[in-house]
N, C-alpha and C positions, 0 to 999 in steps of 0.2 A: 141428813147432813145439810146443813146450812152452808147457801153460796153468797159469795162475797164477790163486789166489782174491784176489779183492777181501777189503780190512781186513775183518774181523767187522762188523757195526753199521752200515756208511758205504755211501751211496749215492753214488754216483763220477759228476761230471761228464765226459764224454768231450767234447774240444775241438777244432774246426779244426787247431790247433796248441802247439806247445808251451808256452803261456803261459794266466794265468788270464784274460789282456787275451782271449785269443782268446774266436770264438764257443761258445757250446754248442750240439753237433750231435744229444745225446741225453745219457740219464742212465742208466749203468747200474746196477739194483735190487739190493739189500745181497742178501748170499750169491749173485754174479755169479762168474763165474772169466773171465779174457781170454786169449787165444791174442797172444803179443808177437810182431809180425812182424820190427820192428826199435824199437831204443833212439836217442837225439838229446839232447845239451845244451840247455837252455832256461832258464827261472824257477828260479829255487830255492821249493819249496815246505816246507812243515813239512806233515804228515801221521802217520796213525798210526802210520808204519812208520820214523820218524824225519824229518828233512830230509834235501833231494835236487835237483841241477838237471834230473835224469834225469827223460826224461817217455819213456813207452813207448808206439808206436805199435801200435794193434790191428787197425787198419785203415786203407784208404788217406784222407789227413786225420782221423783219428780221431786222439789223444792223451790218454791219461791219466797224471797225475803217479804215478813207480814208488812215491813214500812212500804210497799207495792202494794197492799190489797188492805182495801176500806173495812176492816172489821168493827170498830165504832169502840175499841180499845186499843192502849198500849199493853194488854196481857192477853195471856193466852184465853183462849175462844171457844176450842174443842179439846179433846182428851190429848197428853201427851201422848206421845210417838216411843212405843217400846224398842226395847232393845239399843 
C-alpha cells in the first residue's frame, strides 16, 4: 500500500464517510502521510490539491477527501472501495 503526505499547512479531518456531512472520527496533524487502502465517489470537495468527489479511504470508516493528500493525480490511485 502506498503512502501519500497530507497538503503542507492543513490539518485533515478523517470522517466516517465520504462526505463533510459525515462524522469526524479524528484529525490528522499537518505533516501526516496516509496509507490509501481504497478510493470511493462521494462530495465534491475543493481543497489544496484542487477539487475532487474522490475521498480516500485509510482505514476501515475512516475518509479523507484525496484534494487533502498529495497523490501526484486528480484520479484514482488505488483499487476502488467495495460495496
Amino acid at each position: 500500500m502506498a503512502t501519500y503526505p497530507i497538503a503542507p499547512g492543513y490539518q485533515v479531518n478523517v470522517r466516517r464517510g465520504p462526505s463533510t456531512d459525515s462524522e469526524v472520527v479524528r484529525v490528522l496533524p499537518q505533516g501526516s502521510s496516509v496509507s490509501i487502502r481504497c478510493q470511493t465517489h462521494g462530495e465534491t470537495v475543493s481543497g489544496p490539491c484542487g477539487t475532487s468527489d474522490i475521498w480516500d479511504c485509510i482505514a476501515p470508516g475512516q475518509y479523507v477527501s484525496d484534494t487533502y493528500v498529495k497523490t501526484g493525480s486528480s484520479g484514482f490511485v488505488a483499487d476502488r472501495c467495495s460495496g
